[in-house]
Biotite code that builds the C-alpha atoms (Angstrom):
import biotite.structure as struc

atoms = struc.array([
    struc.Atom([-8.965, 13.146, -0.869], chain_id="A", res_id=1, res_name="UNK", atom_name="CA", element="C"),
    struc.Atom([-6.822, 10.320, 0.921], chain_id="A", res_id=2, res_name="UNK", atom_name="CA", element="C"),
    struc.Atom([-7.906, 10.140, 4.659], chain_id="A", res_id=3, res_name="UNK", atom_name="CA", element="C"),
    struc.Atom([-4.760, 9.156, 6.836], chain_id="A", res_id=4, res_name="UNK", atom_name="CA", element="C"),
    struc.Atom([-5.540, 8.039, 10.346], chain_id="A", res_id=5, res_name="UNK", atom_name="CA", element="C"),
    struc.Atom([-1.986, 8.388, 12.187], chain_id="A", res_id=6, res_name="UNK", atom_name="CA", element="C"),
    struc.Atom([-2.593, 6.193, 15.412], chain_id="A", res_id=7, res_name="UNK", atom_name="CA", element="C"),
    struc.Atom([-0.221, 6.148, 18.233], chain_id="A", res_id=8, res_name="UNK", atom_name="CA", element="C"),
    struc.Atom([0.404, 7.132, 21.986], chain_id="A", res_id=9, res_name="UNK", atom_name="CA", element="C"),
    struc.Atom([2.183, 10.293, 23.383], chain_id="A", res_id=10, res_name="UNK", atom_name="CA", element="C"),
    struc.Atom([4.307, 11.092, 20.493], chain_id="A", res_id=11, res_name="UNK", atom_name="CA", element="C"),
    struc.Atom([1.594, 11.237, 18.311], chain_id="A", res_id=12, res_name="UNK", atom_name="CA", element="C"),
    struc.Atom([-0.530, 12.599, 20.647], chain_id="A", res_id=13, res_name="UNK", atom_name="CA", element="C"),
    struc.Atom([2.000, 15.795, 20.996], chain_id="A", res_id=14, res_name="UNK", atom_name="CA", element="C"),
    struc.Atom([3.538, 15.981, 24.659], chain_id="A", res_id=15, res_name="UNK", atom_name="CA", element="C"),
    struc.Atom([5.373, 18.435, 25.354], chain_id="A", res_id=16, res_name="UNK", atom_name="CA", element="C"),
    struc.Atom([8.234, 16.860, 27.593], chain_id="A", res_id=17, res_name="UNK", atom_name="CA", element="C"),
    struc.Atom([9.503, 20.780, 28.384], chain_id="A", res_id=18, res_name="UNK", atom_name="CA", element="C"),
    struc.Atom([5.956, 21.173, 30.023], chain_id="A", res_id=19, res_name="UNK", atom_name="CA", element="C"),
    struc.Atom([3.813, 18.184, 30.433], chain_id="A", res_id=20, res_name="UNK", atom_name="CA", element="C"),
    struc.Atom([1.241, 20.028, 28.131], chain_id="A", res_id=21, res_name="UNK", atom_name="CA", element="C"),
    struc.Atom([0.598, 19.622, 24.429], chain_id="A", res_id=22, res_name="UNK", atom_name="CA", element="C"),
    struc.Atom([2.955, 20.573, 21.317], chain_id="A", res_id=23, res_name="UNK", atom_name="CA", element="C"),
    struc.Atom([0.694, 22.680, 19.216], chain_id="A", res_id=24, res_name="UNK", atom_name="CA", element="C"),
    struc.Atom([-0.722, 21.766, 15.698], chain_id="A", res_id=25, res_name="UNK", atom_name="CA", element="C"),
    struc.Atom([1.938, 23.059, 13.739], chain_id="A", res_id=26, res_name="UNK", atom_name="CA", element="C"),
    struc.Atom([3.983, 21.464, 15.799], chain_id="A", res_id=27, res_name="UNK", atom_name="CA", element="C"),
    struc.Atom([3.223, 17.932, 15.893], chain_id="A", res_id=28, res_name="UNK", atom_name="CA", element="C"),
    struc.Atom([4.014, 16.189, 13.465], chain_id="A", res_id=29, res_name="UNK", atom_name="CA", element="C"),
    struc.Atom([0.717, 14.810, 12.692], chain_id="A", res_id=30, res_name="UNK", atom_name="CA", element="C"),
    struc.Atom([0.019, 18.550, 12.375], chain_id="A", res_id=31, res_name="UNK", atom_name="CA", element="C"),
    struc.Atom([3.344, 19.400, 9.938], chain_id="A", res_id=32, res_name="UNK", atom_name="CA", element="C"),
    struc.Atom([2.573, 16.036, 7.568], chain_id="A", res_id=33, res_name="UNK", atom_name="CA", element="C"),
    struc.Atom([-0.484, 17.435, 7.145], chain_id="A", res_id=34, res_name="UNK", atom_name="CA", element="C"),
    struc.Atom([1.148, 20.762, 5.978], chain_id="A", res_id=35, res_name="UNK", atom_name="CA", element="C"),
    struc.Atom([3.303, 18.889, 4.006], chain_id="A", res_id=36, res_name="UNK", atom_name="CA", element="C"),
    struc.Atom([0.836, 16.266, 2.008], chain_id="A", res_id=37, res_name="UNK", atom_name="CA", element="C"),
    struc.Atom([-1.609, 19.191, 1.583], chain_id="A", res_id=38, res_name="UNK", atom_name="CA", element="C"),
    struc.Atom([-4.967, 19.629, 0.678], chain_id="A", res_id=39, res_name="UNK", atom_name="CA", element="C"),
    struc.Atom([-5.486, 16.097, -1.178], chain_id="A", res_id=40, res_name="UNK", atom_name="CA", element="C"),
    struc.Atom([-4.952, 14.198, 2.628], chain_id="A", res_id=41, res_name="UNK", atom_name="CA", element="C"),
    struc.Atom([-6.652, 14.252, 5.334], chain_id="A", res_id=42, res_name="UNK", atom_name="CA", element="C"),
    struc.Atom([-4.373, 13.253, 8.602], chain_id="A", res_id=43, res_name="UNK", atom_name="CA", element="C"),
    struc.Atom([-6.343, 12.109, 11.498], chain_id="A", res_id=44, res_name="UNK", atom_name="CA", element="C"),
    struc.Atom([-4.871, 12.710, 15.154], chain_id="A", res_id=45, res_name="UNK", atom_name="CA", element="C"),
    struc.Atom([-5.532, 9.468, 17.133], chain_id="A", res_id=46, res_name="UNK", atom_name="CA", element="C"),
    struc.Atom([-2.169, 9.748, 19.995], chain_id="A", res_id=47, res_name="UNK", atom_name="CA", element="C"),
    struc.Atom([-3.102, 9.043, 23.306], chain_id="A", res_id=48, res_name="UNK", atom_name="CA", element="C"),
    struc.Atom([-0.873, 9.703, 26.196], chain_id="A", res_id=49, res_name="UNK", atom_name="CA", element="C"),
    struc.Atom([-0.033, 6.225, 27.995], chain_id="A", res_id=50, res_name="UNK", atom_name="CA", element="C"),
    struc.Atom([-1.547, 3.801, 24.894], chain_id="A", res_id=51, res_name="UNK", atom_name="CA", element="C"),
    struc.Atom([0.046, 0.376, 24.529], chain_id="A", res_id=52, res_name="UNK", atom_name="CA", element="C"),
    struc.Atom([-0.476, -2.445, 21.754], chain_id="A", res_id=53, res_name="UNK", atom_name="CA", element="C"),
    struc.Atom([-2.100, -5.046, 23.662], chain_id="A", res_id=54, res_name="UNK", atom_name="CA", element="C"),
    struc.Atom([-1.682, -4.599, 27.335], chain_id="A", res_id=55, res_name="UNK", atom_name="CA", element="C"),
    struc.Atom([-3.855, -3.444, 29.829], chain_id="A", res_id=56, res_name="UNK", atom_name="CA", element="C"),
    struc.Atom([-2.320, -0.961, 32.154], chain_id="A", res_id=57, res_name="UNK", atom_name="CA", element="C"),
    struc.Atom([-3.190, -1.794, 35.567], chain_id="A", res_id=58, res_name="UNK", atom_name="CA", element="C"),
    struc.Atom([-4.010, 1.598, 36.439], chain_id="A", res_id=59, res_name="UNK", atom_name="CA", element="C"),
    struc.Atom([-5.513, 2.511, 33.094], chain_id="A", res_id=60, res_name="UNK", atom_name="CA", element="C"),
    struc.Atom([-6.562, -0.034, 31.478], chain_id="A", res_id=61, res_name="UNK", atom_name="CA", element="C"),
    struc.Atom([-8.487, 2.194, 29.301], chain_id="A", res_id=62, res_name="UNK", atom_name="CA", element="C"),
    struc.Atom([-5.139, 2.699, 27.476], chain_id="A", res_id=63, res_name="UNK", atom_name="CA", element="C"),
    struc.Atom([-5.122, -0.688, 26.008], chain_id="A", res_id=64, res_name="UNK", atom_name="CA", element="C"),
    struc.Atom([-4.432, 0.147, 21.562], chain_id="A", res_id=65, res_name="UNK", atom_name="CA", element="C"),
    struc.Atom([-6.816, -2.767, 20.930], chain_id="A", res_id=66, res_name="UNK", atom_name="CA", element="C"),
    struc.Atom([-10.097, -2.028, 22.830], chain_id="A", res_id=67, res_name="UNK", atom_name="CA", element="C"),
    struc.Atom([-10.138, 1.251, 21.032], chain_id="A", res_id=68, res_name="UNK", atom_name="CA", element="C"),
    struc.Atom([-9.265, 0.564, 17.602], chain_id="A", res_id=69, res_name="UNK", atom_name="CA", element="C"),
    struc.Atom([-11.969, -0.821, 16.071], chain_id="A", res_id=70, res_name="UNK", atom_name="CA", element="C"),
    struc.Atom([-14.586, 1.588, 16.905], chain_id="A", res_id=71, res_name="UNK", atom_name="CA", element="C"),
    struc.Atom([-11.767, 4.357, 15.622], chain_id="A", res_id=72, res_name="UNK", atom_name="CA", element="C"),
    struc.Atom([-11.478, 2.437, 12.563], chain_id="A", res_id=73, res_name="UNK", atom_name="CA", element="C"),
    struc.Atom([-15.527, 2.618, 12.259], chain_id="A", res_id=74, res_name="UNK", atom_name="CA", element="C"),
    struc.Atom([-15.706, 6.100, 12.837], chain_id="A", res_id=75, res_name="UNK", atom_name="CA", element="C"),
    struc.Atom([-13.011, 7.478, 10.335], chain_id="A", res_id=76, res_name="UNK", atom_name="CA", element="C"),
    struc.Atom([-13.968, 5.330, 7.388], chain_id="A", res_id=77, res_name="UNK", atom_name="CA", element="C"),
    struc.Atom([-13.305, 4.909, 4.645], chain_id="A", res_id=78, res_name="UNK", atom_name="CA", element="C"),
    struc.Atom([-9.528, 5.146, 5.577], chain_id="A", res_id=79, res_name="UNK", atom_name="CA", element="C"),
    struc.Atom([-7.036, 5.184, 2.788], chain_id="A", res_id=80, res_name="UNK", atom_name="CA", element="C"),
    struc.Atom([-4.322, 4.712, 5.160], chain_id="A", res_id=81, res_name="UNK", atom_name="CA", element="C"),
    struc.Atom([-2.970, 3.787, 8.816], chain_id="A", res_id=82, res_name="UNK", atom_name="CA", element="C"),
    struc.Atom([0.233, 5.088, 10.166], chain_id="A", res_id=83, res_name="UNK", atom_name="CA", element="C"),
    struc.Atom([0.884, 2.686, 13.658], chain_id="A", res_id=84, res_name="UNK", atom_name="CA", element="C"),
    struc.Atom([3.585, 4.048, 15.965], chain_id="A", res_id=85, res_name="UNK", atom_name="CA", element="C"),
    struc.Atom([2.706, 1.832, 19.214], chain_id="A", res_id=86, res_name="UNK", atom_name="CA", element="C"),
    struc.Atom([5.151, -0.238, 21.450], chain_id="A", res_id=87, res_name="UNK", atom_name="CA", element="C"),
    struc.Atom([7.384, 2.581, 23.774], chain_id="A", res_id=88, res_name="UNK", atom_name="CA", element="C"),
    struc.Atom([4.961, 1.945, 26.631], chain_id="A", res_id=89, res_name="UNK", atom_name="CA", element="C"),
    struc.Atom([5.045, -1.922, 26.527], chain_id="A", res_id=90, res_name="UNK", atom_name="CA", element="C"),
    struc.Atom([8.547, -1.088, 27.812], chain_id="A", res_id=91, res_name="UNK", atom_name="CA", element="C"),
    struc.Atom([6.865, -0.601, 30.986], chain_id="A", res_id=92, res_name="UNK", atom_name="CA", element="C"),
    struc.Atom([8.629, -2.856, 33.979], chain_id="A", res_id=93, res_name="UNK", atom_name="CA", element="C"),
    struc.Atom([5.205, -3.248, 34.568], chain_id="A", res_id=94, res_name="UNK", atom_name="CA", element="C"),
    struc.Atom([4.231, -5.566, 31.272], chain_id="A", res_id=95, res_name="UNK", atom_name="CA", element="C"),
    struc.Atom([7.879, -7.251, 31.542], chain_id="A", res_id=96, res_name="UNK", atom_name="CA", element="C"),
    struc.Atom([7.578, -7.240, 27.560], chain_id="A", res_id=97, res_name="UNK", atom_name="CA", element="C"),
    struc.Atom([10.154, -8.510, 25.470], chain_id="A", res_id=98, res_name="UNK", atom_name="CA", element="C"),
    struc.Atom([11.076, -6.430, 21.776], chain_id="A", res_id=99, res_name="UNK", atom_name="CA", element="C"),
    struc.Atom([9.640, -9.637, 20.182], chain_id="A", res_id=100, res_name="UNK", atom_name="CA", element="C"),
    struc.Atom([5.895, -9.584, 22.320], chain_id="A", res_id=101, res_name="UNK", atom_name="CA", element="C"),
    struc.Atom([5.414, -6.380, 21.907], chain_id="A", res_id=102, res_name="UNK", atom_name="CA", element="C"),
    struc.Atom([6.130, -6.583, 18.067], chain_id="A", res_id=103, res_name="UNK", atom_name="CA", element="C"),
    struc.Atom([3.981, -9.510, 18.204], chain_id="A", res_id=104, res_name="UNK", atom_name="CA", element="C"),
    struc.Atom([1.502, -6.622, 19.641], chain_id="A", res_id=105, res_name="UNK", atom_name="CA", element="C"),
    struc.Atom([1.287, -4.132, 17.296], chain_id="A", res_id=106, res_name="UNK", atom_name="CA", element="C"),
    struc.Atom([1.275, -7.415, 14.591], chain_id="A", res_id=107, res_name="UNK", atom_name="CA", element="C"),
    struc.Atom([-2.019, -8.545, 16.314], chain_id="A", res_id=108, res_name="UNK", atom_name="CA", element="C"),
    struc.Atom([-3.607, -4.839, 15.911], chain_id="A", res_id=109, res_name="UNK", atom_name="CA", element="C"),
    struc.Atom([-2.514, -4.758, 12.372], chain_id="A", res_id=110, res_name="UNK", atom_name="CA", element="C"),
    struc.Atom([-4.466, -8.326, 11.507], chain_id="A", res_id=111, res_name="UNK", atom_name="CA", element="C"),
    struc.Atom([-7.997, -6.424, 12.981], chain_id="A", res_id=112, res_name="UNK", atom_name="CA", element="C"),
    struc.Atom([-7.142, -3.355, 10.831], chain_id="A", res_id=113, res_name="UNK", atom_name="CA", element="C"),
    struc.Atom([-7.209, -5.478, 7.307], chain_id="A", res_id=114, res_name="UNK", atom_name="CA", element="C"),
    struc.Atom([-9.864, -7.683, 9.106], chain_id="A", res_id=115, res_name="UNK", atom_name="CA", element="C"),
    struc.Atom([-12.250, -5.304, 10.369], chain_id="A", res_id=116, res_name="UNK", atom_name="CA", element="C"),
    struc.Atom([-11.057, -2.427, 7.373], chain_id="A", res_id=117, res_name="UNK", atom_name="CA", element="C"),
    struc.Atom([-12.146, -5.228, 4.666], chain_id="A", res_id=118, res_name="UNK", atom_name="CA", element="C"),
    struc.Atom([-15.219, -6.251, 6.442], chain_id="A", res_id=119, res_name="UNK", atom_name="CA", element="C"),
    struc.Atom([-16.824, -2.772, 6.798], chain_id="A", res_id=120, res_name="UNK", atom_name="CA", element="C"),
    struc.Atom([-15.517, -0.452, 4.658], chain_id="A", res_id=121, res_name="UNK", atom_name="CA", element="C"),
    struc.Atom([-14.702, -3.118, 1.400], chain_id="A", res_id=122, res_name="UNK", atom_name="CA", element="C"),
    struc.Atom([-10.950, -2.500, 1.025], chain_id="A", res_id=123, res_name="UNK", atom_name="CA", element="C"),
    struc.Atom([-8.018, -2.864, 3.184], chain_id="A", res_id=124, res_name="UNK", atom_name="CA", element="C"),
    struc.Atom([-5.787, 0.718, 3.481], chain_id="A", res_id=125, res_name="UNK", atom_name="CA", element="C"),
    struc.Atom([-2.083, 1.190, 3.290], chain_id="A", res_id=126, res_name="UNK", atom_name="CA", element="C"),
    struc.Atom([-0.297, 0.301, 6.322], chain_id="A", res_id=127, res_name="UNK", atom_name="CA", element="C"),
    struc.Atom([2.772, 2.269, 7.949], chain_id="A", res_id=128, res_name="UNK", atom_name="CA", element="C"),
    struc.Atom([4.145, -0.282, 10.577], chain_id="A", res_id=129, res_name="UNK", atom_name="CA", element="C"),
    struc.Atom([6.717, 2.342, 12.944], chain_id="A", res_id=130, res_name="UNK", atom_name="CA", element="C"),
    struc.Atom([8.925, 0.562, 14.756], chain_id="A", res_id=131, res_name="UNK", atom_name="CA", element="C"),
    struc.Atom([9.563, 3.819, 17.299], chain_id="A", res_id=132, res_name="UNK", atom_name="CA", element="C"),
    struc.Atom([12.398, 5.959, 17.939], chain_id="A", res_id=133, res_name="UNK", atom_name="CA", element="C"),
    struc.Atom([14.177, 4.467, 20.922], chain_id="A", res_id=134, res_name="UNK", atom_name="CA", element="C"),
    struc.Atom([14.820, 4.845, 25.075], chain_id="A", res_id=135, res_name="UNK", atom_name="CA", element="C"),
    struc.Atom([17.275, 7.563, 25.315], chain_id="A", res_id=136, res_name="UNK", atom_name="CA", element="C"),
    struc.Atom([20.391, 6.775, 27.901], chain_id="A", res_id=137, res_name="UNK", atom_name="CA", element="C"),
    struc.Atom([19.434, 9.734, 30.254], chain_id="A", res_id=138, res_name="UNK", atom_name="CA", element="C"),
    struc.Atom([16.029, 7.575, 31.246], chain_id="A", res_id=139, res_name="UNK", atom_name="CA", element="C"),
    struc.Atom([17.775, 7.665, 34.848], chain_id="A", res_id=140, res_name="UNK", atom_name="CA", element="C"),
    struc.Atom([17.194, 11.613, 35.251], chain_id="A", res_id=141, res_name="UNK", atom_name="CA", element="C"),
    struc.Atom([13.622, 11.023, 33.506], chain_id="A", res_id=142, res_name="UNK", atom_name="CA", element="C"),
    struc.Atom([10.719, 12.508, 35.545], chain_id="A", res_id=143, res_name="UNK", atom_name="CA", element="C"),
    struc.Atom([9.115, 8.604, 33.925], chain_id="A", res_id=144, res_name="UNK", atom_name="CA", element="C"),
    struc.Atom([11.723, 6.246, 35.922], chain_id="A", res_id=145, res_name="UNK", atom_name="CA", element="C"),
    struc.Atom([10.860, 4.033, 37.818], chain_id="A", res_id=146, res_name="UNK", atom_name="CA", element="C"),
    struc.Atom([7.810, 3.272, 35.042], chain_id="A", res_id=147, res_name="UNK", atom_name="CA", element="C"),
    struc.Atom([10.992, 3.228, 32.936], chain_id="A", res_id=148, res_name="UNK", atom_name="CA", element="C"),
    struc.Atom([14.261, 1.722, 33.481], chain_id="A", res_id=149, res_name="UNK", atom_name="CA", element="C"),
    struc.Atom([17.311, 1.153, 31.825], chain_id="A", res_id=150, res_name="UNK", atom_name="CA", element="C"),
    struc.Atom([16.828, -2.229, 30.410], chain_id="A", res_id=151, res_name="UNK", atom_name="CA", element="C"),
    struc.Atom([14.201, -0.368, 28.341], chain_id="A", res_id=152, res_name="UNK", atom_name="CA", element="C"),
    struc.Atom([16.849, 1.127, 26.248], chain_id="A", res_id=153, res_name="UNK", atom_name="CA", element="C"),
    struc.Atom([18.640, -2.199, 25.132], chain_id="A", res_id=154, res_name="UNK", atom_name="CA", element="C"),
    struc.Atom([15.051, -3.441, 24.486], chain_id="A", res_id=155, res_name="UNK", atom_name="CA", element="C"),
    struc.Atom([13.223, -0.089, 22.457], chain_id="A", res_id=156, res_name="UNK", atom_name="CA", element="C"),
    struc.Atom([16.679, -1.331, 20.031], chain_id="A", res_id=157, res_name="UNK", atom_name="CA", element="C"),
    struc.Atom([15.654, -4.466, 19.349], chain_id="A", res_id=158, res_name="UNK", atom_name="CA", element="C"),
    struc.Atom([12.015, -3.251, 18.127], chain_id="A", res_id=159, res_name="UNK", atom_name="CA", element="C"),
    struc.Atom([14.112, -2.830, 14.092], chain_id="A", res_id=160, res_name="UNK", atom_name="CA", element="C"),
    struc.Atom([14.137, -6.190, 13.847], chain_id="A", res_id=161, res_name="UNK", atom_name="CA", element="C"),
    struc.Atom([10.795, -7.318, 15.597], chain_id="A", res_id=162, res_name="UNK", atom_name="CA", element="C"),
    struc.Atom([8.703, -5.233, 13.580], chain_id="A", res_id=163, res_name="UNK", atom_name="CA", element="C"),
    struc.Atom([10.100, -5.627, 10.445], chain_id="A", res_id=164, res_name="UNK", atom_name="CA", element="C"),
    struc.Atom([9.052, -9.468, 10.511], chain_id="A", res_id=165, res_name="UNK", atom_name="CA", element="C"),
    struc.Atom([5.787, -8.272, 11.469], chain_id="A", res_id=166, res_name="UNK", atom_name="CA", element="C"),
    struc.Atom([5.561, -5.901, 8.510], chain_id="A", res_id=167, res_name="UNK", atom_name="CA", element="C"),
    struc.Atom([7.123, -8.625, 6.196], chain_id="A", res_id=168, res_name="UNK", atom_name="CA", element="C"),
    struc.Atom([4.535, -11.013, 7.544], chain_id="A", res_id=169, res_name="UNK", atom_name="CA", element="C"),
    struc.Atom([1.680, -8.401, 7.291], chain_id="A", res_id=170, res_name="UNK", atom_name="CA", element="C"),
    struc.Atom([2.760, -6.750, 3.958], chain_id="A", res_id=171, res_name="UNK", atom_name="CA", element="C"),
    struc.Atom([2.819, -3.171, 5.526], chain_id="A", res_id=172, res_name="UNK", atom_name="CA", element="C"),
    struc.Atom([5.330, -0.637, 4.697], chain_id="A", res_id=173, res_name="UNK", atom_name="CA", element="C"),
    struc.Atom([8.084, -0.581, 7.141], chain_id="A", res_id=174, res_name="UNK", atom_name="CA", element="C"),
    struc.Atom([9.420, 2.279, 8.850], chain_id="A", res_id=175, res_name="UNK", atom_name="CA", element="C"),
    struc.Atom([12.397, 2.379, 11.312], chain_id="A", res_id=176, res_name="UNK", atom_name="CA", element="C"),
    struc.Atom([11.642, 5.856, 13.358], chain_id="A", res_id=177, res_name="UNK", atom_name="CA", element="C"),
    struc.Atom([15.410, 5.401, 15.087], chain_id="A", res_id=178, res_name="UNK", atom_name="CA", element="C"),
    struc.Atom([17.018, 5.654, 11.957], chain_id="A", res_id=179, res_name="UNK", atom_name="CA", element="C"),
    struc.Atom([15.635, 9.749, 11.745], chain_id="A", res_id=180, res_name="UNK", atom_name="CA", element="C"),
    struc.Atom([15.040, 10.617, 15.230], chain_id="A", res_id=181, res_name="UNK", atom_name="CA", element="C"),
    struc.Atom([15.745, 10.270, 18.848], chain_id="A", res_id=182, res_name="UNK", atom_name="CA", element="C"),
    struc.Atom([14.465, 10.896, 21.948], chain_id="A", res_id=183, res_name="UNK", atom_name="CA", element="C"),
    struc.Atom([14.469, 14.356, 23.218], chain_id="A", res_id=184, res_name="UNK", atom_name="CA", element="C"),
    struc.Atom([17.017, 15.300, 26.135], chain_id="A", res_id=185, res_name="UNK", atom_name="CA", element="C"),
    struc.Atom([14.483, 16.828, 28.358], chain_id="A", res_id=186, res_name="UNK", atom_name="CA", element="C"),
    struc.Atom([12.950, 12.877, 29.280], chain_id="A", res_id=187, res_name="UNK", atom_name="CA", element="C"),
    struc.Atom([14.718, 10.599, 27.283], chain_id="A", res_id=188, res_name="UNK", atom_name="CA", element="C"),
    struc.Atom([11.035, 9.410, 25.837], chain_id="A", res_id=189, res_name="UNK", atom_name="CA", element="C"),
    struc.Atom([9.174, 11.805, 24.047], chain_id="A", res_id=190, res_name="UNK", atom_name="CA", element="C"),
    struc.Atom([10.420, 14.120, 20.770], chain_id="A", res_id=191, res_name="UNK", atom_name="CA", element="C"),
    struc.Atom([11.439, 17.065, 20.808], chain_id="A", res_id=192, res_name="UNK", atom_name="CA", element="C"),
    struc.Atom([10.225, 19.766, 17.456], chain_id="A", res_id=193, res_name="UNK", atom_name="CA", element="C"),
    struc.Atom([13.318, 19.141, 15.694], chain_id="A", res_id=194, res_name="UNK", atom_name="CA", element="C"),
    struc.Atom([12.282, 14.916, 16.108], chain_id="A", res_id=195, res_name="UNK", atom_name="CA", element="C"),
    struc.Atom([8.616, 15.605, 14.988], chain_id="A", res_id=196, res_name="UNK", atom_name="CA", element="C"),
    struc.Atom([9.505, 17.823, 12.387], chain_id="A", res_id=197, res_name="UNK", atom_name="CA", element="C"),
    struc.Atom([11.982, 14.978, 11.052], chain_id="A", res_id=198, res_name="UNK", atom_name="CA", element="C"),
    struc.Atom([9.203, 12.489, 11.644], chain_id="A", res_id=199, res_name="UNK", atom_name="CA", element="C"),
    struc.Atom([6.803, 14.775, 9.666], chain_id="A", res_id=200, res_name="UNK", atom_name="CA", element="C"),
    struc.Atom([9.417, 14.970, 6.505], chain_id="A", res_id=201, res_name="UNK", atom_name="CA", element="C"),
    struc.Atom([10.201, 11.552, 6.373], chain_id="A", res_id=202, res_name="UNK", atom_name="CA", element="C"),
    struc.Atom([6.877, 9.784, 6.618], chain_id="A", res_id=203, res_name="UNK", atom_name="CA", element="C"),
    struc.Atom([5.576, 12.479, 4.433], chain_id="A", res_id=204, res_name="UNK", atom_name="CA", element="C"),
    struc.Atom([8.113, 10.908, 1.091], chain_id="A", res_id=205, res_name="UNK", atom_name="CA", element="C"),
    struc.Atom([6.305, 7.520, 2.160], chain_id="A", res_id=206, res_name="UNK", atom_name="CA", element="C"),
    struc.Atom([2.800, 8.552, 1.785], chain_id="A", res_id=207, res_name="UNK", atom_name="CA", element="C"),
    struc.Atom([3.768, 10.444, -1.487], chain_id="A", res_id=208, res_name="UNK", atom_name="CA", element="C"),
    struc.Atom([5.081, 7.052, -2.791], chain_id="A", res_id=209, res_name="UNK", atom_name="CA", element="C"),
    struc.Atom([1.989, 5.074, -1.615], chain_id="A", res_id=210, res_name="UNK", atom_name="CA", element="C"),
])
């Protein structure tokens, strides 16, 4: 069995942006990739509402991708493979984060995953480098702006080109979320089914070619 650990922030986490509460299993689509791979993966659910790359929320610092990932990596092993979808709430006016830092982000958490992978479990897994879906163009009517603002949304379309390079750089498999799905109307910011059942389809014909 092939243990996946899928590790993100709200949109792998599940939030519902109809509700504020959480998409269920067979909704997310950590929960439909798992319905898709079958019984020879294991996906792990690591989505936290809020989670950045590298920056430490004022408020919640807590939320911070990097102080958490090691002992998430230590507790899952061995891990065959790491899908990454981090870098929508470095958009934050808060971090005043260009495309390019906070691909340089999610670059710096995929050097301690083949670091810290190689050092304690012997081998490095497969990495799945998501540049995410981006900011829609309602963000102004989002219940999130203010934390959001529209000079997100010409930034969240630079991230294609950002992470790339990192995944070149890195040798992980690159994955463009924006070319499959989009925001969902409701907050311009998190998916909607339809985006995580997309999300679920596509990734799934990557980890079948792994």
């Amino acid at each position: 069995m092939k243990t996946v650990l899928c590790y993100g922030d709200s949109n792998t986490y599940g939030f519902n942006p109809s509700n504020g509460f959480r998409y269920p299993e067979n909704v997310r689509w950590t929960g439909r990739l798992q319905s898709a791979l079958g019984d020879g993966y294991k996906i792990i659910e690591e989505g936290c509402n809020g989670r950045t790359t590298i920056f430490d929320d004022p408020l919640e610092g807590w939320k911070n991708g990097l102080g958490y990932l090691r002992p998430c990596l230590n507790s899952h092993k061995p891990i065959d493979i790491v899908i990454m979808m981090l870098g929508s709430n470095d958009l934050k006016e808060t971090f005043h984060a260009s495309a390019r830092q906070i691909a340089d982000g999610a670059a710096a958490l995929v050097e301690v995953i083949q670091d810290f992978t190689a050092e304690k479990q012997g081998f490095v897994p497969h990495i799945i480098l998501i540049s995410p879906p981006e900011i829609g163009e309602d963000i102004r009517r989002s219940s999130f702006y203010g934390s959001f603002t529209e000079e997100a949304i010409e930034r969240s379309r630079e991230f294609p080109k950002w992470y790339r390079m990192a995944a070149e750089k890195y040798n992980c498999i690159y994955f463009n979320a924006a070319k499959h799905i989009e925001p969902s109307r409701e907050d311009s910011l998190h998916l909607s089914p339809e985006g995580h059942a997309k999300l679920a389809e596509e990734l799934a014909k990557v980890v079948r070619n792994l």
